[in-house]
PyMOL Python script that loads the backbone (N, CA, C, O; Angstrom):
from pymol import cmd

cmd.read_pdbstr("""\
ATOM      1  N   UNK A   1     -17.767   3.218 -20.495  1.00  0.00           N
ATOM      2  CA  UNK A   1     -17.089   2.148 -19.797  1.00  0.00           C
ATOM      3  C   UNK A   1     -17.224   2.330 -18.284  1.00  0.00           C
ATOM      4  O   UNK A   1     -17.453   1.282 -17.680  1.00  0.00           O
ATOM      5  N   UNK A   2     -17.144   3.270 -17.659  1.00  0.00           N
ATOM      6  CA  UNK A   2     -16.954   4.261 -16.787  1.00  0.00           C
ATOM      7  C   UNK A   2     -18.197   3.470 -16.298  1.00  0.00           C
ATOM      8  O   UNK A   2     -18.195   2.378 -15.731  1.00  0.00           O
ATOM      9  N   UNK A   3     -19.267   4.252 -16.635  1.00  0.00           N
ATOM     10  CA  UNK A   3     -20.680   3.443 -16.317  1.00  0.00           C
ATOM     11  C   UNK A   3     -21.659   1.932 -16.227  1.00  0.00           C
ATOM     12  O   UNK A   3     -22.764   1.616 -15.784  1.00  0.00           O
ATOM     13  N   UNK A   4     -20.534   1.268 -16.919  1.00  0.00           N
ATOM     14  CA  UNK A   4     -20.881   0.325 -17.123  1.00  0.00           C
ATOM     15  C   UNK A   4     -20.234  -1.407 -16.112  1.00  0.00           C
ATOM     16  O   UNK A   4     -20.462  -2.602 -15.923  1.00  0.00           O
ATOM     17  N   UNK A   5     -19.146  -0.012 -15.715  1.00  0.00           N
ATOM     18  CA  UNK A   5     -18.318  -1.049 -14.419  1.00  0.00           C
ATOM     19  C   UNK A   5     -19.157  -0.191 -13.312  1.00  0.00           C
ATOM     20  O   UNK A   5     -19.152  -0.887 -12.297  1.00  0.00           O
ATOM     21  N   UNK A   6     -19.690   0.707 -13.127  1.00  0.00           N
ATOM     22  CA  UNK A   6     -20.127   1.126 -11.835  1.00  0.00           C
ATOM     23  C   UNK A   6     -21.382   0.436 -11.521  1.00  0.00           C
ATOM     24  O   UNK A   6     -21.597   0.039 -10.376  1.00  0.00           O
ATOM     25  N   UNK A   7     -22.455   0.227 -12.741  1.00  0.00           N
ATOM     26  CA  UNK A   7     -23.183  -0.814 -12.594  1.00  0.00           C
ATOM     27  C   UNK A   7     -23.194  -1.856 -11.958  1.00  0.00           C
ATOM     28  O   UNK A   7     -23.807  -2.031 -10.905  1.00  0.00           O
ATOM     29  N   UNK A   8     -22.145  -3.090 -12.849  1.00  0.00           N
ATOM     30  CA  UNK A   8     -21.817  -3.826 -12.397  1.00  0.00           C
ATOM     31  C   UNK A   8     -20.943  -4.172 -10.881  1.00  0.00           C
ATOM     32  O   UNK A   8     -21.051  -5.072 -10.048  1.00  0.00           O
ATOM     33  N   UNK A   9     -20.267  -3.264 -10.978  1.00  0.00           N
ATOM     34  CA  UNK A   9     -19.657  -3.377  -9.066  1.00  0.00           C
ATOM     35  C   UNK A   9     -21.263  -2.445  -8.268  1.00  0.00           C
ATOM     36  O   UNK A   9     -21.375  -2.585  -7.050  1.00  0.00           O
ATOM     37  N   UNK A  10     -21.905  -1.940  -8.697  1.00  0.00           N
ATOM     38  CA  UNK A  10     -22.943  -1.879  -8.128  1.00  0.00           C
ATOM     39  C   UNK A  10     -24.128  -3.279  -7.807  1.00  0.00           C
ATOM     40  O   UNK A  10     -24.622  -3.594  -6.725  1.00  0.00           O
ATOM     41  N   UNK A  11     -24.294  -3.801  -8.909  1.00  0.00           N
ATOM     42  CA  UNK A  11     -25.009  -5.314  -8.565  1.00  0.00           C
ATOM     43  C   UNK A  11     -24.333  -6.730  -7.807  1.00  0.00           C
ATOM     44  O   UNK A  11     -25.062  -7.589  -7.312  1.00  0.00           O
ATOM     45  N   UNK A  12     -23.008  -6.813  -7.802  1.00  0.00           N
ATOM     46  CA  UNK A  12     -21.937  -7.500  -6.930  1.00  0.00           C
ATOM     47  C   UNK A  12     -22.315  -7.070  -5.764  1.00  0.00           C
ATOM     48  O   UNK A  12     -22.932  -7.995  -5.234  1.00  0.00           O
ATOM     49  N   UNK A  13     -22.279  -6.169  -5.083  1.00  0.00           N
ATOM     50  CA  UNK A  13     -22.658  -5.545  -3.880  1.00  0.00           C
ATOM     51  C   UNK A  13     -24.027  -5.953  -3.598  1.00  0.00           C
ATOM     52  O   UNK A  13     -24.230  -6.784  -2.713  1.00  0.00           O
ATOM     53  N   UNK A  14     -25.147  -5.366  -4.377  1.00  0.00           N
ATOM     54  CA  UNK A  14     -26.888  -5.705  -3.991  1.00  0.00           C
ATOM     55  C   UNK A  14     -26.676  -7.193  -3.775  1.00  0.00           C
ATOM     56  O   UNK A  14     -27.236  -7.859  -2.905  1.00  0.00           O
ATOM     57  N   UNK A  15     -25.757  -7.657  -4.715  1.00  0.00           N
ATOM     58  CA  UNK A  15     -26.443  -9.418  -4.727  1.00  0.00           C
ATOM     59  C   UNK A  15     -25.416  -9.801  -3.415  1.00  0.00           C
ATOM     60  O   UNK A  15     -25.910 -10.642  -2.664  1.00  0.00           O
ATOM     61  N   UNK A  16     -24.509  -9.471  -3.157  1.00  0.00           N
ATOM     62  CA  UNK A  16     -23.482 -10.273  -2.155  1.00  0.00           C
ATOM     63  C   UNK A  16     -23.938  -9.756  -0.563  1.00  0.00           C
ATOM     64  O   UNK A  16     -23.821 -10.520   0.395  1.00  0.00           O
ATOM     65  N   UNK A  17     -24.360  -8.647  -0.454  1.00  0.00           N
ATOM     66  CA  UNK A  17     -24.292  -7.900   0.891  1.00  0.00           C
ATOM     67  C   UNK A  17     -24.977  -8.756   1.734  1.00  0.00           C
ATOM     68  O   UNK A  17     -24.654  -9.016   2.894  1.00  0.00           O
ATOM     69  N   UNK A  18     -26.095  -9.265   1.023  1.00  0.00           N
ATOM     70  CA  UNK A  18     -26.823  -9.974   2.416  1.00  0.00           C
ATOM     71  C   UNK A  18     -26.445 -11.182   2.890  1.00  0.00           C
ATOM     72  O   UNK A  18     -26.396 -11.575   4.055  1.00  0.00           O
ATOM     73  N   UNK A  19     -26.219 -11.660   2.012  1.00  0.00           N
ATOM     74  CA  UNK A  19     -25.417 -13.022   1.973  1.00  0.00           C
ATOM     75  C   UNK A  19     -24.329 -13.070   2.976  1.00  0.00           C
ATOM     76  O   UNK A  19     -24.368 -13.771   3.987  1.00  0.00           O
ATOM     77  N   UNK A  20     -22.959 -11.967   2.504  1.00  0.00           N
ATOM     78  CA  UNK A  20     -22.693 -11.834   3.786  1.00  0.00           C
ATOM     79  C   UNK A  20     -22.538 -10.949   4.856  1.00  0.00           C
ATOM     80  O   UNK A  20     -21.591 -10.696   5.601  1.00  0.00           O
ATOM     81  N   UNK A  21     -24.038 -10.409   4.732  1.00  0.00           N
ATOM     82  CA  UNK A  21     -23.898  -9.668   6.342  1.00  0.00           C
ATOM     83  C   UNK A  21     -24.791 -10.822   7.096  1.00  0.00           C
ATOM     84  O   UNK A  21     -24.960 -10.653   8.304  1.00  0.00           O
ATOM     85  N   UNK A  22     -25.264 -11.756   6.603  1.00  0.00           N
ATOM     86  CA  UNK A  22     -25.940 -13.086   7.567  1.00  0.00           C
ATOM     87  C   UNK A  22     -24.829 -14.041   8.166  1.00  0.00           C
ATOM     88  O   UNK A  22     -24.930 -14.548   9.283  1.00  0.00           O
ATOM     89  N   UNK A  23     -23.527 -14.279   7.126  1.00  0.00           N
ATOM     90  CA  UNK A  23     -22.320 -15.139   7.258  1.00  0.00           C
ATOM     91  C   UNK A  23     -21.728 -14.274   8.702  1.00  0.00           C
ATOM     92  O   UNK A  23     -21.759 -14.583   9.893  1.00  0.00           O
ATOM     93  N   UNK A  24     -21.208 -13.108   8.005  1.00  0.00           N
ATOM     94  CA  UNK A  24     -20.054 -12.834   8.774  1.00  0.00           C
ATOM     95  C   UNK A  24     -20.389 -11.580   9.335  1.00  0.00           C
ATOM     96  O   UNK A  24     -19.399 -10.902   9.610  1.00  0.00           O
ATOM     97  N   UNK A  25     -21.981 -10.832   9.703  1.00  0.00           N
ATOM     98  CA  UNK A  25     -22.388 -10.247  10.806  1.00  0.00           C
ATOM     99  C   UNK A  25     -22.697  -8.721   9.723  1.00  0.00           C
ATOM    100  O   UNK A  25     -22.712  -8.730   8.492  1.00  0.00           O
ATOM    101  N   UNK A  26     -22.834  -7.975  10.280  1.00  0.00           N
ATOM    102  CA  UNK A  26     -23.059  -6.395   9.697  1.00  0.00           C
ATOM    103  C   UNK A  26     -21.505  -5.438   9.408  1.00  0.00           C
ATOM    104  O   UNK A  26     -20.939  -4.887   8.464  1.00  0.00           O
ATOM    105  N   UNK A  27     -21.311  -5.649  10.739  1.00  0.00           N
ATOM    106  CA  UNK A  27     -19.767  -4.758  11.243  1.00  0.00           C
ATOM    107  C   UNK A  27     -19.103  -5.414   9.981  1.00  0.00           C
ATOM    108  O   UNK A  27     -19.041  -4.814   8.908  1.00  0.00           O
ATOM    109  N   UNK A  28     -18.576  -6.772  10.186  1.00  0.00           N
ATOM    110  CA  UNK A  28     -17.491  -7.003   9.578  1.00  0.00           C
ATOM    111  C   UNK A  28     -17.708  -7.234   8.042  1.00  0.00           C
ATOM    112  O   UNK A  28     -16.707  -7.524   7.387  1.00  0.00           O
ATOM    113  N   UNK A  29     -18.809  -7.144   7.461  1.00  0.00           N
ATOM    114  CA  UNK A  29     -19.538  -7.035   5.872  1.00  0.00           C
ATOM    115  C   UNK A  29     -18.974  -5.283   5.434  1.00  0.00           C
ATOM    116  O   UNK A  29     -18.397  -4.907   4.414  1.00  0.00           O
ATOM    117  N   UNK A  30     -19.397  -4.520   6.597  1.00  0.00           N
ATOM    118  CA  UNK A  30     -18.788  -2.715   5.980  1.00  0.00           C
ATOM    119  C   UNK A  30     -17.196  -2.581   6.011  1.00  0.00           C
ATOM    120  O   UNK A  30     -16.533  -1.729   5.419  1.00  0.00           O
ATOM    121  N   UNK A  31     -16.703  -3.667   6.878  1.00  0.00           N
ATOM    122  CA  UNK A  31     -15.435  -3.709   6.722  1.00  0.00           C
ATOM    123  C   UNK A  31     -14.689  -4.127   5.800  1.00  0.00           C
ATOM    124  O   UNK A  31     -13.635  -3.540   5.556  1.00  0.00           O
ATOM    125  N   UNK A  32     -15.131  -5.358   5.013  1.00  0.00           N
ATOM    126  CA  UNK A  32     -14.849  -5.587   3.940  1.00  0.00           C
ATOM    127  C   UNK A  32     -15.113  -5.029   2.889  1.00  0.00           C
ATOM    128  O   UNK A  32     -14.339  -5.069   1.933  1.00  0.00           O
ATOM    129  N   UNK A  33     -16.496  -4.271   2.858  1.00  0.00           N
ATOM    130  CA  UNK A  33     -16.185  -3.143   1.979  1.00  0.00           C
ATOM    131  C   UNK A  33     -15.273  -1.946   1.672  1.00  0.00           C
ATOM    132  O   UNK A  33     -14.703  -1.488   0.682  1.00  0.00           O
ATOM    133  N   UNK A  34     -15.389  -1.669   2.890  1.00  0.00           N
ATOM    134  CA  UNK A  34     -14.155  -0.958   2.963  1.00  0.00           C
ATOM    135  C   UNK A  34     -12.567  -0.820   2.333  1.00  0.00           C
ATOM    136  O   UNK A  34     -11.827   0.027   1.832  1.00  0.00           O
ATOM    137  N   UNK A  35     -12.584  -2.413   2.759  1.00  0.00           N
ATOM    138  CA  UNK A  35     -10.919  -3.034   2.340  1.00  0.00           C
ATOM    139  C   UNK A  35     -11.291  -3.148   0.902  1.00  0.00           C
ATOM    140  O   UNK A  35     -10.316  -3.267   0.160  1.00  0.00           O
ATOM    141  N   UNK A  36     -12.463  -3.142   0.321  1.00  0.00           N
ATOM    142  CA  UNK A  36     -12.591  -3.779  -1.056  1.00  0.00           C
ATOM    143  C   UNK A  36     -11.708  -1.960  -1.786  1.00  0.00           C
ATOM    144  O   UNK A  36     -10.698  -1.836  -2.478  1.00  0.00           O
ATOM    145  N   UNK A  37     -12.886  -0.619  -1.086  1.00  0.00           N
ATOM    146  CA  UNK A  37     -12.491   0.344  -1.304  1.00  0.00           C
ATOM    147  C   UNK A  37     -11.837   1.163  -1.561  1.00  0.00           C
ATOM    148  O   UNK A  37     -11.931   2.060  -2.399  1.00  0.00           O
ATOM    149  N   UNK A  38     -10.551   0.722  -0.302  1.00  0.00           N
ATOM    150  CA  UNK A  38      -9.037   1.137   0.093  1.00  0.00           C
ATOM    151  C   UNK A  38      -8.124   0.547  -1.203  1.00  0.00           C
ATOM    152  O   UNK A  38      -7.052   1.051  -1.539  1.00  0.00           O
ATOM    153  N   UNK A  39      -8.783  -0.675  -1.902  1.00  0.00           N
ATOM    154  CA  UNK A  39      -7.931  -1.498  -2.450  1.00  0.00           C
ATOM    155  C   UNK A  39      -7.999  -0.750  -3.969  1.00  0.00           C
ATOM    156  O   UNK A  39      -7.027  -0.503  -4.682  1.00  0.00           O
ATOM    157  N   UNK A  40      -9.473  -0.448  -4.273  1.00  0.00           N
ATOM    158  CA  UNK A  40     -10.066   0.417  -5.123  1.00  0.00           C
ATOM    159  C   UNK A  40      -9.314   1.656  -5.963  1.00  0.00           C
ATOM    160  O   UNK A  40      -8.847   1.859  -7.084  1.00  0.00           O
ATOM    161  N   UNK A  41      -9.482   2.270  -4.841  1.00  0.00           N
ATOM    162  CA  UNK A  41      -8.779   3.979  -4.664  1.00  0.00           C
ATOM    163  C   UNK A  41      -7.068   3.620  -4.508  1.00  0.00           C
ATOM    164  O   UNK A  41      -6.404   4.474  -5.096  1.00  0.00           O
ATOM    165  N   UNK A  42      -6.348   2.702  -3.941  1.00  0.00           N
ATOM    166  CA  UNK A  42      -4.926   2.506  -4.510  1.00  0.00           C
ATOM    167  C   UNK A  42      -4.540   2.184  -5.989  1.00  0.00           C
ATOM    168  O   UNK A  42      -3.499   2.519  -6.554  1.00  0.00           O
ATOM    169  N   UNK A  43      -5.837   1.297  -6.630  1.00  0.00           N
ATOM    170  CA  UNK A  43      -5.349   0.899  -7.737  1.00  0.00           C
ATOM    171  C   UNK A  43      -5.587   2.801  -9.078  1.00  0.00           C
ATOM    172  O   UNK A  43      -4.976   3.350  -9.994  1.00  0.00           O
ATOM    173  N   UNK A  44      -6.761   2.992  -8.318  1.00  0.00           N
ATOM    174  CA  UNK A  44      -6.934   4.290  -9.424  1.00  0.00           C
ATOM    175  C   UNK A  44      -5.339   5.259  -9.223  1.00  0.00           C
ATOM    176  O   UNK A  44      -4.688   5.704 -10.169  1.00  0.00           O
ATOM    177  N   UNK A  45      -4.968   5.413  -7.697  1.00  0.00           N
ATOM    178  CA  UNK A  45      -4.401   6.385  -7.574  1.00  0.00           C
ATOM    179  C   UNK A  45      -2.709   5.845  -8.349  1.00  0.00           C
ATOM    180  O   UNK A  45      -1.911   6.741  -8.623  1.00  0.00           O
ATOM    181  N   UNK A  46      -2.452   4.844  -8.541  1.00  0.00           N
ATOM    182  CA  UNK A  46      -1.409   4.189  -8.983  1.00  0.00           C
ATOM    183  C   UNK A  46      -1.423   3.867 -10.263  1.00  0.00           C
ATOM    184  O   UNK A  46      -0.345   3.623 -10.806  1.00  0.00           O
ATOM    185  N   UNK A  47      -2.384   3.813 -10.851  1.00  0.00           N
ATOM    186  CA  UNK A  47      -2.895   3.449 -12.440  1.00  0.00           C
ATOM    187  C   UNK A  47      -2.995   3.966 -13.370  1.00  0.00           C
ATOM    188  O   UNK A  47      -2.311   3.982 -14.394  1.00  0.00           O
ATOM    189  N   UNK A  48      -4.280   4.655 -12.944  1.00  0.00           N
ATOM    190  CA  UNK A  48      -4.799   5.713 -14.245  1.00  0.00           C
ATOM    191  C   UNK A  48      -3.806   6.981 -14.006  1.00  0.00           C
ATOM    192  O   UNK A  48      -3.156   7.049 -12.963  1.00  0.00           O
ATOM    193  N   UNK A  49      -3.719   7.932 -14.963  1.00  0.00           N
ATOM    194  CA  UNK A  49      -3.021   8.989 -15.174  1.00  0.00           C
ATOM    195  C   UNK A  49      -3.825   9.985 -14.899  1.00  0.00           C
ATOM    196  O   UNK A  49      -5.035   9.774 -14.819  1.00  0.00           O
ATOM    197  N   UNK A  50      -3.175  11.534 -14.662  1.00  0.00           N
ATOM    198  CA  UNK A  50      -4.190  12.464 -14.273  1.00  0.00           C
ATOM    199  C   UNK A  50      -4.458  13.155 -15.512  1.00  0.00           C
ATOM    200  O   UNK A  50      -3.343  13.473 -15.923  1.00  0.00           O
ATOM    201  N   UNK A  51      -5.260  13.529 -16.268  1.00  0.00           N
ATOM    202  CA  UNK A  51      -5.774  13.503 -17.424  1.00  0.00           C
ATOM    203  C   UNK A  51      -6.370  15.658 -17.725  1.00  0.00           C
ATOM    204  O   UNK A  51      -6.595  16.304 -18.748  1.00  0.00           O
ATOM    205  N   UNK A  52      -6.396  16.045 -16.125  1.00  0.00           N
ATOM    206  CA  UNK A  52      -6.849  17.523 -16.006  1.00  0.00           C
ATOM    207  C   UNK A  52      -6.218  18.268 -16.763  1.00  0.00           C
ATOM    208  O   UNK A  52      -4.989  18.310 -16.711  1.00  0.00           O
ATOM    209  N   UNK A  53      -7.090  19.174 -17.812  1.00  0.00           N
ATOM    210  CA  UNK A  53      -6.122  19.837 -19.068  1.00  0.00           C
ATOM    211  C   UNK A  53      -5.870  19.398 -20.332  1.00  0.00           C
ATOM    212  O   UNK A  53      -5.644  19.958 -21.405  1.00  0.00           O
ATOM    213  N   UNK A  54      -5.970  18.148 -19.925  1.00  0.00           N
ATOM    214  CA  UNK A  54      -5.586  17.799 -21.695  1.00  0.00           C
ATOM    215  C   UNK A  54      -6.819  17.490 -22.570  1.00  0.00           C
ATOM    216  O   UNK A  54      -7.989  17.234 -22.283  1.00  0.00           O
ATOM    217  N   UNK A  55      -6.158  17.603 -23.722  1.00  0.00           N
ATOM    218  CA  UNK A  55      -7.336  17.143 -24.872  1.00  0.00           C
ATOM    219  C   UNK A  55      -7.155  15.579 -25.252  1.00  0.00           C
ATOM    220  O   UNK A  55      -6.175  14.836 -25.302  1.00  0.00           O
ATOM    221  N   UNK A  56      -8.870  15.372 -25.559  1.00  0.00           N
ATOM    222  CA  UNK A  56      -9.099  13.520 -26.052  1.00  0.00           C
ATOM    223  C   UNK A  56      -7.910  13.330 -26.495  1.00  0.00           C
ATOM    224  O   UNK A  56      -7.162  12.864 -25.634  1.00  0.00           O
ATOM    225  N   UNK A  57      -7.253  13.576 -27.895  1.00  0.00           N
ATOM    226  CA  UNK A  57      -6.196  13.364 -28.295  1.00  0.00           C
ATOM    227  C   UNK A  57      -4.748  12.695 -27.576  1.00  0.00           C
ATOM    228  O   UNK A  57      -4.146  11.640 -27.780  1.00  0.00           O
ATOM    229  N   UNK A  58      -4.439  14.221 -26.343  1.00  0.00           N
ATOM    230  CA  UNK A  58      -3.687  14.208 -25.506  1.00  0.00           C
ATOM    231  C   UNK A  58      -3.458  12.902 -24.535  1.00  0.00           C
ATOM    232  O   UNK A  58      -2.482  12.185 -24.314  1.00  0.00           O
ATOM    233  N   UNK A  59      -5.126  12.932 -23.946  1.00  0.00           N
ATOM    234  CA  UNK A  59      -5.241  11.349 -22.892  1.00  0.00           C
ATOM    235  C   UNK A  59      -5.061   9.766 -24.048  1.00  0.00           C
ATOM    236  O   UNK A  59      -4.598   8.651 -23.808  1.00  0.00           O
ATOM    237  N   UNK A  60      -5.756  10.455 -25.485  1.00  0.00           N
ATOM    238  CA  UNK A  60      -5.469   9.035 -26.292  1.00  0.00           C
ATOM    239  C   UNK A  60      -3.629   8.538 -26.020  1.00  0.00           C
ATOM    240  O   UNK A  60      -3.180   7.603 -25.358  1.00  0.00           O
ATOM    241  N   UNK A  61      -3.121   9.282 -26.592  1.00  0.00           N
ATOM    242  CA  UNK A  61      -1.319   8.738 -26.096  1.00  0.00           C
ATOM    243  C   UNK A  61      -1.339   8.530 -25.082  1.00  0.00           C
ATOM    244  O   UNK A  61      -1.417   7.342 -24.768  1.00  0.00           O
ATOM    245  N   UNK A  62      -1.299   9.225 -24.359  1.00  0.00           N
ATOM    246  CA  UNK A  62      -1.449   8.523 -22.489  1.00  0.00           C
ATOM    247  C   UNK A  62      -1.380   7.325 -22.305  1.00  0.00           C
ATOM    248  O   UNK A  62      -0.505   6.753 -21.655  1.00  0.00           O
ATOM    249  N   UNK A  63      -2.804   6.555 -23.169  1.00  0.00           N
ATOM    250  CA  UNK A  63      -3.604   5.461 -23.044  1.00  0.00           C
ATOM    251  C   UNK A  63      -2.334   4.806 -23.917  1.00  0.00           C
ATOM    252  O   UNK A  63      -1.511   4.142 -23.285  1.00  0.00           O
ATOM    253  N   UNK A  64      -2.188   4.955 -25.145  1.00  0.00           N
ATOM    254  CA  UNK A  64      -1.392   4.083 -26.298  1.00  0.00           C
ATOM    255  C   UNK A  64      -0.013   4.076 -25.590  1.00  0.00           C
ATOM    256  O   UNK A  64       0.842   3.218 -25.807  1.00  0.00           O
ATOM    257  N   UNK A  65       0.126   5.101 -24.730  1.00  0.00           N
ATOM    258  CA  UNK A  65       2.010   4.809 -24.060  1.00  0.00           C
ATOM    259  C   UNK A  65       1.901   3.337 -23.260  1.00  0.00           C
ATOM    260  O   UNK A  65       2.643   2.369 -23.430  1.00  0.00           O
ATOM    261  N   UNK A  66       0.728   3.448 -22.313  1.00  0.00           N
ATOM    262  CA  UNK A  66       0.873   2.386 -21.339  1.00  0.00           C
ATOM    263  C   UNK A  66       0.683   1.075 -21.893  1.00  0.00           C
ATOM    264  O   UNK A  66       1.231   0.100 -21.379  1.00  0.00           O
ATOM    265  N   UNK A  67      -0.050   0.982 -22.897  1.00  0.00           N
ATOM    266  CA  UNK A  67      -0.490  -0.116 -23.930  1.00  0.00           C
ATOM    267  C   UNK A  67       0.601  -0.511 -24.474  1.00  0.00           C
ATOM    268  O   UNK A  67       1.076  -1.565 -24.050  1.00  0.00           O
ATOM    269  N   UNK A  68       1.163   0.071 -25.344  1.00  0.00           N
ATOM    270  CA  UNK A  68       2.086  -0.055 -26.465  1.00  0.00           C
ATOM    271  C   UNK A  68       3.677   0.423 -26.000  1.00  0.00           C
ATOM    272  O   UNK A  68       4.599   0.298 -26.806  1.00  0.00           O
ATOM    273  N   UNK A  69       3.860   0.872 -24.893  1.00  0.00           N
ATOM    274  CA  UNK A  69       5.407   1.212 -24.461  1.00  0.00           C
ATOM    275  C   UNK A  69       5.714   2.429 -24.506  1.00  0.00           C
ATOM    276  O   UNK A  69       4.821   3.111 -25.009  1.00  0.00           O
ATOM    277  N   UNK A  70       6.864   3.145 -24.097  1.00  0.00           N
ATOM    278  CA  UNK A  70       7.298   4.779 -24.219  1.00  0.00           C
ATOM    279  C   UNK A  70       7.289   5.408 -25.472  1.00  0.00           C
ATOM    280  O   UNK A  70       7.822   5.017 -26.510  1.00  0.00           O
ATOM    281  N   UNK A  71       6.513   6.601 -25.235  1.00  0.00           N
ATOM    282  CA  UNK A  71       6.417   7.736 -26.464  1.00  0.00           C
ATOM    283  C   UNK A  71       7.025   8.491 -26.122  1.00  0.00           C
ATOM    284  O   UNK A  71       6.794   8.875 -24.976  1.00  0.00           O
ATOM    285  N   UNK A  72       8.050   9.097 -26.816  1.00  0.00           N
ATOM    286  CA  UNK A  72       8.838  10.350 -25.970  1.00  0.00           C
ATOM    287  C   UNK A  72       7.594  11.600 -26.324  1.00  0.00           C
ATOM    288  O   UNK A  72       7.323  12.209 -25.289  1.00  0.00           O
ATOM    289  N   UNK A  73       7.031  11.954 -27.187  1.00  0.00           N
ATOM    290  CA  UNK A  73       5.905  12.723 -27.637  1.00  0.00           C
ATOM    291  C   UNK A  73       5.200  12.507 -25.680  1.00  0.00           C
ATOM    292  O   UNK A  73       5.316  13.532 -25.009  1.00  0.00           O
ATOM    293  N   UNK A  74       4.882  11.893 -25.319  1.00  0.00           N
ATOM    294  CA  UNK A  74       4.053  11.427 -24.721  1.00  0.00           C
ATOM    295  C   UNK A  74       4.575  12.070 -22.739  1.00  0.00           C
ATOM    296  O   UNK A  74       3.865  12.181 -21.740  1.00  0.00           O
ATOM    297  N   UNK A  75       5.831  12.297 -22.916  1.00  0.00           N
ATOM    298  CA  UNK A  75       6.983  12.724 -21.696  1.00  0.00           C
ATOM    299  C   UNK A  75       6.621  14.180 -21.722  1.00  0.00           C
ATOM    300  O   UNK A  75       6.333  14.781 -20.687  1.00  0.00           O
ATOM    301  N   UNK A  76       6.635  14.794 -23.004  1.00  0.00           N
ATOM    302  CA  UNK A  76       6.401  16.057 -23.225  1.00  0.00           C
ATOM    303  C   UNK A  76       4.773  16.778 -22.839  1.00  0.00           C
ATOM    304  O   UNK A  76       4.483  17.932 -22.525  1.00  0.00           O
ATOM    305  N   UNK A  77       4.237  16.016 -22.951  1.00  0.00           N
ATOM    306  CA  UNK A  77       2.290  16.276 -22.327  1.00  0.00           C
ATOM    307  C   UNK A  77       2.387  16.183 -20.828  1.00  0.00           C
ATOM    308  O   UNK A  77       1.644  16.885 -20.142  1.00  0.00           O
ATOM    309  N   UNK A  78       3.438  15.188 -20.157  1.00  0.00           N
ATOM    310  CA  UNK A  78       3.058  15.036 -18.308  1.00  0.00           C
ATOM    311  C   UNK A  78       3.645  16.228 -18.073  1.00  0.00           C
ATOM    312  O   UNK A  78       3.228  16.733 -17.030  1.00  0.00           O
ATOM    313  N   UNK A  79       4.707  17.074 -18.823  1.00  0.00           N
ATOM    314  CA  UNK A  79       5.185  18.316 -18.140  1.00  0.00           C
ATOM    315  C   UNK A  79       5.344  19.550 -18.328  1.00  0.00           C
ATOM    316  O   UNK A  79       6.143  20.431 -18.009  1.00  0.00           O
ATOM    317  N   UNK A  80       3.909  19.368 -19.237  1.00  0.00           N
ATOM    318  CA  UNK A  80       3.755  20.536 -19.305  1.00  0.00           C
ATOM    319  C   UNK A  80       2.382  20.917 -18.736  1.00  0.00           C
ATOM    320  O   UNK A  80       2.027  22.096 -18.716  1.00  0.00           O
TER     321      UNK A  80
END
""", "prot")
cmd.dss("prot")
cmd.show_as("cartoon", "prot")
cmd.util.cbc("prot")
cmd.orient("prot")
């Protein structure tokens, strides 16, 4: 999945960049990347869970808590 969105936000970029770095100049095209970036890295850092340590299993609940609602099983994996 992982790879398959990096692709794709990889070809959004090839196909859009020139387009508008002709519109709206060079500078302000890296700037908007940028902001696209910033916006990027807030949503991972707010979203996804930190996953270091655990087993498939472990991150599967993770995944099924946020999906499906509170696991208390699931309270017991963030603290330990």
């Amino acid at each position: 999945m992982s790879a398959t969105v990096n692709w794709v936000s990889n070809l959004i970029v090839a196909e859009s960049f020139l387009s508008v770095a002709q519109g709206a100049g060079t500078g302000p095209t890296f700037l908007i990347i940028a902001g696209i970036v910033v916006l990027a890295f807030l949503f991972v850092f707010v979203f996804v869970p930190e996953t270091k340590g655990l087993t498939f299993d472990e991150v599967e609940i993770l995944w099924k808590d946020r999906a499906w609602g509170k696991n208390p099983h699931t309270q017991s994996l963030l603290q330990s």
